[in-house]
GUSE-77580 format. One line per field, with one value per atom (N, C-alpha, C): chain; atom name; x, y, z. Coordinates in steps of 0.1 Angstrom, whole numbers, padded with zeros to 4 digits. Layout:
BEGIN
kette	A / ...
atom	CA / ...
c1	X / ...
c2	Y / ...
c3	Z / ...
// end
This chain:
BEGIN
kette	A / A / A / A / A / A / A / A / A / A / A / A / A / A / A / A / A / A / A / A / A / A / A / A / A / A / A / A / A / A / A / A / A / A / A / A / A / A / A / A / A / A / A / A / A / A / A / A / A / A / A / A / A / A / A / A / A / A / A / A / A / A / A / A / A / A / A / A / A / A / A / A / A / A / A / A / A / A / A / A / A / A / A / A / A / A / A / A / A / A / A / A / A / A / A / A / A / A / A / A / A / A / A / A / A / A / A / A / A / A / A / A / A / A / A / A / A / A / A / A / A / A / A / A / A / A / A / A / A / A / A / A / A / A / A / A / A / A / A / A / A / A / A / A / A / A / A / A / A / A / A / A / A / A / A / A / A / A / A / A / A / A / A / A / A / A / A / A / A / A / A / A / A / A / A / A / A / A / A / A
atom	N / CA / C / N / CA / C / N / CA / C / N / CA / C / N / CA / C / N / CA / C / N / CA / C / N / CA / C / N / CA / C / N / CA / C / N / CA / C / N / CA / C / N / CA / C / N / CA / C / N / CA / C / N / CA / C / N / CA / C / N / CA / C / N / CA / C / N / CA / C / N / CA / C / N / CA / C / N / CA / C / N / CA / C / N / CA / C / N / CA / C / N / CA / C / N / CA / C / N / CA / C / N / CA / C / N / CA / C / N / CA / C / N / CA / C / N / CA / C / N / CA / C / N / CA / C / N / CA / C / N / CA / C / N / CA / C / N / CA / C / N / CA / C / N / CA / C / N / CA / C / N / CA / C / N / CA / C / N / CA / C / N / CA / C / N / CA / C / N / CA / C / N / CA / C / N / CA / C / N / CA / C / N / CA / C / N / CA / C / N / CA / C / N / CA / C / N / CA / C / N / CA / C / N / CA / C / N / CA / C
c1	0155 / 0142 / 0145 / 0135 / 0136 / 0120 / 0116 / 0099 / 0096 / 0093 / 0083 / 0074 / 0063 / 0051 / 0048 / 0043 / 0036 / 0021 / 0012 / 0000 / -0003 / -0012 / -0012 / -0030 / -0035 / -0053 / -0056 / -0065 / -0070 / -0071 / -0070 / -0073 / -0087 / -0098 / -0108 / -0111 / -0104 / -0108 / -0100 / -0104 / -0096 / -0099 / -0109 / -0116 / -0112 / -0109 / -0102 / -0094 / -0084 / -0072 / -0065 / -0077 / -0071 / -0073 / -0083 / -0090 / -0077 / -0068 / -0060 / -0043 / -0041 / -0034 / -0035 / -0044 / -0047 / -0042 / -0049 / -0048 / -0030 / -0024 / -0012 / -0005 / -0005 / 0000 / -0005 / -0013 / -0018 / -0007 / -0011 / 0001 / 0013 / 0016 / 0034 / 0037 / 0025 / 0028 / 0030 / 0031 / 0028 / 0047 / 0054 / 0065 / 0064 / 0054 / 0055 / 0054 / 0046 / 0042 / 0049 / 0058 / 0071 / 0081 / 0084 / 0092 / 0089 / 0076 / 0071 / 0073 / 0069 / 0071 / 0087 / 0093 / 0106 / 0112 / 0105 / 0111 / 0103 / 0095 / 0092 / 0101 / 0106 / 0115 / 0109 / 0101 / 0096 / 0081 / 0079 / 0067 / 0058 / 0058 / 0040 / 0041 / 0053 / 0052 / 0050 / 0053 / 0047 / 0032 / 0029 / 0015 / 0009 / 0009 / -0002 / 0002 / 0013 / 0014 / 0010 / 0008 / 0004 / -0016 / -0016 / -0035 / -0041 / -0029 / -0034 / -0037 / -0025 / -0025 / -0039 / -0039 / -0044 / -0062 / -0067 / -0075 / -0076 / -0069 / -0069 / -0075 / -0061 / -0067 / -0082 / -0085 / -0098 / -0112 / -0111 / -0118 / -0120 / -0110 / -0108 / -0117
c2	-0009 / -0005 / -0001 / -0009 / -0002 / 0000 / -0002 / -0002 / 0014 / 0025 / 0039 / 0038 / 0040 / 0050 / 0061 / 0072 / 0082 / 0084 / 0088 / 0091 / 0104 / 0111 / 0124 / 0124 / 0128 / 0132 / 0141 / 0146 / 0158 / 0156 / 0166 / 0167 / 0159 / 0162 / 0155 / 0143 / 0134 / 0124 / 0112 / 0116 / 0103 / 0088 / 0085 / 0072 / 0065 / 0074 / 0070 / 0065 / 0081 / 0075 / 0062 / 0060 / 0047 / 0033 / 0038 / 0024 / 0024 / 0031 / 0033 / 0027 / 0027 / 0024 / 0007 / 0009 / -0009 / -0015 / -0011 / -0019 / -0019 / -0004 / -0007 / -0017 / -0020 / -0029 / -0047 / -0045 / -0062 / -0062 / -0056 / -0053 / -0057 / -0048 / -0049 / -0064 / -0071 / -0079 / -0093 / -0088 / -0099 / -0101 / -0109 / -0111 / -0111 / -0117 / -0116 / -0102 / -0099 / -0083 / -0072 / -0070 / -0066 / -0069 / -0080 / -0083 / -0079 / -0083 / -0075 / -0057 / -0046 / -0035 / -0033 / -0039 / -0034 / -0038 / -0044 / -0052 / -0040 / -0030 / -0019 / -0012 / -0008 / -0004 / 0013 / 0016 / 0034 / 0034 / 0048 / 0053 / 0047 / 0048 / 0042 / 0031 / 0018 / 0001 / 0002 / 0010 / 0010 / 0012 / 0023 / 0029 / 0014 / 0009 / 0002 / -0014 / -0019 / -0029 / -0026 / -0011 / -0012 / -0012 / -0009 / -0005 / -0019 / -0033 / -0043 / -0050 / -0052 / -0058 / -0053 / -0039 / -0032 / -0039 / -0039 / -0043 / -0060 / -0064 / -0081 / -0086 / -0076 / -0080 / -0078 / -0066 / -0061 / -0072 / -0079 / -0087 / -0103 / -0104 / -0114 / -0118
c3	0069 / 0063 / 0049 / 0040 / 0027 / 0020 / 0024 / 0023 / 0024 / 0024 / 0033 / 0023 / 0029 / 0023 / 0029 / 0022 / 0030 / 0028 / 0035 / 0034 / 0037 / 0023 / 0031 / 0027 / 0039 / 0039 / 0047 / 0041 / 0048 / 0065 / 0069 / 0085 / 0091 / 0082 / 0086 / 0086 / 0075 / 0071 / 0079 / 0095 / 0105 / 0103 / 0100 / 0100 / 0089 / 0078 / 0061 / 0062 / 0072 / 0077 / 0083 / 0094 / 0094 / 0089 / 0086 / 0072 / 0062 / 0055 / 0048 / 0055 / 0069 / 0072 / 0079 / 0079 / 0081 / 0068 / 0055 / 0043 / 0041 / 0042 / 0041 / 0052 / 0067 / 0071 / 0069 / 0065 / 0057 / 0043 / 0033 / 0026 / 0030 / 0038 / 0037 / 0050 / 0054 / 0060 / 0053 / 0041 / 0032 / 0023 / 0023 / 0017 / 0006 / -0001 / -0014 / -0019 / -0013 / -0017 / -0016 / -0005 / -0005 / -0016 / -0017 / -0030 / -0042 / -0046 / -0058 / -0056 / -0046 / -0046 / -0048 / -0045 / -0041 / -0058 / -0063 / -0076 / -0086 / -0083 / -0094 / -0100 / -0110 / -0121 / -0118 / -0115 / -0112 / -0105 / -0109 / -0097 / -0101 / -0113 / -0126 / -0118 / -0118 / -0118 / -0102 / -0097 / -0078 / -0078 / -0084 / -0076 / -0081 / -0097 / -0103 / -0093 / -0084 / -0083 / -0070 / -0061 / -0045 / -0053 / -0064 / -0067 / -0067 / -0075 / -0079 / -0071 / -0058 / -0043 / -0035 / -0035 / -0024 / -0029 / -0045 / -0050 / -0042 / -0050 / -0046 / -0034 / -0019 / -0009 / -0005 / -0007 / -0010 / -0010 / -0016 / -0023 / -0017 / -0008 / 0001 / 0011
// end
């Protein structure tokens, strides 16, 4: 394993919760998209390449 994310949300917000863990497993079911995260140089080049993905799929 070289992939982790963590998710941290308030206690109440279960339904977010898992709306948010779906989008992350489409994500990381994706190879290319893996490669690209794993290819970020720091934290800035991660968050803006999981926002640009996470957007993308979004939109599908």
């Amino acid at each position: 394993m070289d992939l982790v994310l963590a998710l941290m949300v308030p206690e109440h917000f279960t339904d977010q919760h898992l709306a948010l863990l779906g989008q992350v497993a489409e994500l990381f079911s994706h190879a290319d998209v893996c490669a690209e995260l794993r290819a970020a140089g720091d934290a800035q080049q991660l968050f803006e390449r999981i926002s640009r993905r996470t957007l993308q799929f979004s939109e599908v």
